[in-house]
SEFIPA-497461 format. One line per 8 residues: number of its first residue (from 1); their letters; for each residue x, y, z of C-alpha. Coordinates in nm, 2 decimals. Layout:
BEGIN
NUM> A> X/Y/Z  ...
This chain:
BEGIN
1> XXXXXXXX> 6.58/0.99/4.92  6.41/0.73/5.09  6.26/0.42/4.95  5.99/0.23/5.19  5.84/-0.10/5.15  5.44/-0.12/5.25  5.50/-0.42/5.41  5.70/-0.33/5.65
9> XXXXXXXX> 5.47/-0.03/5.76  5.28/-0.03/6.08  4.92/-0.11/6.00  4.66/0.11/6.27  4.27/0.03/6.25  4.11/0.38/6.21  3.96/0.43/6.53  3.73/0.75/6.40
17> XXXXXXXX> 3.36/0.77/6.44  3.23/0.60/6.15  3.51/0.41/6.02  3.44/0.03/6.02  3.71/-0.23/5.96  3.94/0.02/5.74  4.33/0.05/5.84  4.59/0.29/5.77
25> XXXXXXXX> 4.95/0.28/5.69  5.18/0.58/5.62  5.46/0.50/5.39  5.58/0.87/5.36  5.49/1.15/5.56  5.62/1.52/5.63  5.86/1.37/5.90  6.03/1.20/5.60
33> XXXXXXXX> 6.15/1.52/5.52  5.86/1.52/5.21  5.85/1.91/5.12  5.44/1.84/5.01  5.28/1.56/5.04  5.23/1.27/5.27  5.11/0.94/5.10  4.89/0.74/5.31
41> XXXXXXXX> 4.74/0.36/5.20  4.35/0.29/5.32  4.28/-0.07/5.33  3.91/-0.14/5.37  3.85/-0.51/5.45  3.50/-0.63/5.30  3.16/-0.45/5.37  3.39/-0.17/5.57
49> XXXXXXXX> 3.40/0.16/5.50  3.60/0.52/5.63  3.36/0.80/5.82  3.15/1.02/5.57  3.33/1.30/5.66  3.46/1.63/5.53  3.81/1.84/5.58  3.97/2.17/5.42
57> XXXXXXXX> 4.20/2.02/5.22  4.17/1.85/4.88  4.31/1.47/4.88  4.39/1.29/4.57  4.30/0.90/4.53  4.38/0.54/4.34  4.28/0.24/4.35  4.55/-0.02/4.40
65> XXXXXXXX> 4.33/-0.31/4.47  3.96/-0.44/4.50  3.63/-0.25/4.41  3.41/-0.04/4.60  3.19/0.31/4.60  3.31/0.69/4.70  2.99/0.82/4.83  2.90/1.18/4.81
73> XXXXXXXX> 2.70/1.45/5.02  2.41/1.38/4.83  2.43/1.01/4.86  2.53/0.93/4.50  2.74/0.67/4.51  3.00/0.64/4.23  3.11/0.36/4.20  3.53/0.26/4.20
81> XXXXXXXX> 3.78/-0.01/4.10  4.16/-0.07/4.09  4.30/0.15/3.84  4.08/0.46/3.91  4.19/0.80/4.05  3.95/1.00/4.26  4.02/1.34/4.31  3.81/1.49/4.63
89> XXXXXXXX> 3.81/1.87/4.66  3.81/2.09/5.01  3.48/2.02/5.20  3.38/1.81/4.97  3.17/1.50/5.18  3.27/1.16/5.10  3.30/0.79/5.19  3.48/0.50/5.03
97> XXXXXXXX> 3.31/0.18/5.07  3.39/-0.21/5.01  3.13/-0.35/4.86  3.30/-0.65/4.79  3.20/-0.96/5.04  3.55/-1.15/5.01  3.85/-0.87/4.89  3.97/-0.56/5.02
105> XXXXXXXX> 3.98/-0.22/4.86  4.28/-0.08/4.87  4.35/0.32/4.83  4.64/0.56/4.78  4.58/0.87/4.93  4.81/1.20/4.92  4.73/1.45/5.10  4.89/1.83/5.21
113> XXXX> 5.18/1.70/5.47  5.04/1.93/5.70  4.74/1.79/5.72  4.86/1.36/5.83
C-alpha cells in the first residue's frame, strides 16, 4: 500500500510544445509498484492550456477544481467543470483549456503505467 499526499509532490511545468502555464505532479506511478495505472494531476493556471496533441493510449479524466474546455480535432470545444469525468479514447486529439481569468483547473488523469 502506499498513501501519498499531493502536497508534498514535486510540481514540473510541462515543458512540451504547446503547453502554456500547465504543471504536472505524479502522485502514483508504475515505480510505485501500481500493477495498471499511473495517476497523474494537471494544473492549468488561468488562460493556460496542455499541447493539442494525440497518443495511442486512452486516458481517463476529472475535474477536481476550476472550469475550463477539452477541445477536440475538429475544434469543438466542450466545455468542463469540477465534478466532470472526461474519458479521451486512443488518437483521439484534444486539449484542456482554462478559461478562467483568476482560478486554476485542476485535472486527474490516469493513464496505462506504461505510458508516464
Amino acid at each position: 500500500m502506499k498513501i501519498n499526499s499531493l502536497n508534498k509532490v514535486n510540481k514540473v511545468k510541462m515543458d512540451m510544445e504547446g503547453a502554456k502555464d500547465t504543471y504536472k505532479q505524479i502522485p502514483i506511478s508504475k515505480n510505485d509498484g501500481t500493477p495498471t495505472f499511473s495517476f497523474r494531476v494537471f494544473t492549468i493556471e488561468p488562460k493556460g492550456h496542455t499541447p493539442y496533441h494525440t497518443h495511442p493510449f486512452e486516458h481517463v479524466n476529472y475535474i477536481i477544481e476550476g472550469n475550463g474546455t477539452v477541445v477536440t480535432a475538429e475544434g469543438k470545444e466542450h466545455p468542463v467543470k469540477k465534478g466532470d469525468f472526461a474519458l479521451i479514447l486512443p488518437d483521439e486529439k484534444h486539449q484542456y483549456r482554462n478559461k478562467s481569468a483568476s482560478k486554476s483547473l485542476i485535472i486527474i488523469c490516469a493513464v496505462p503505467k506504461e505510458y508516464e
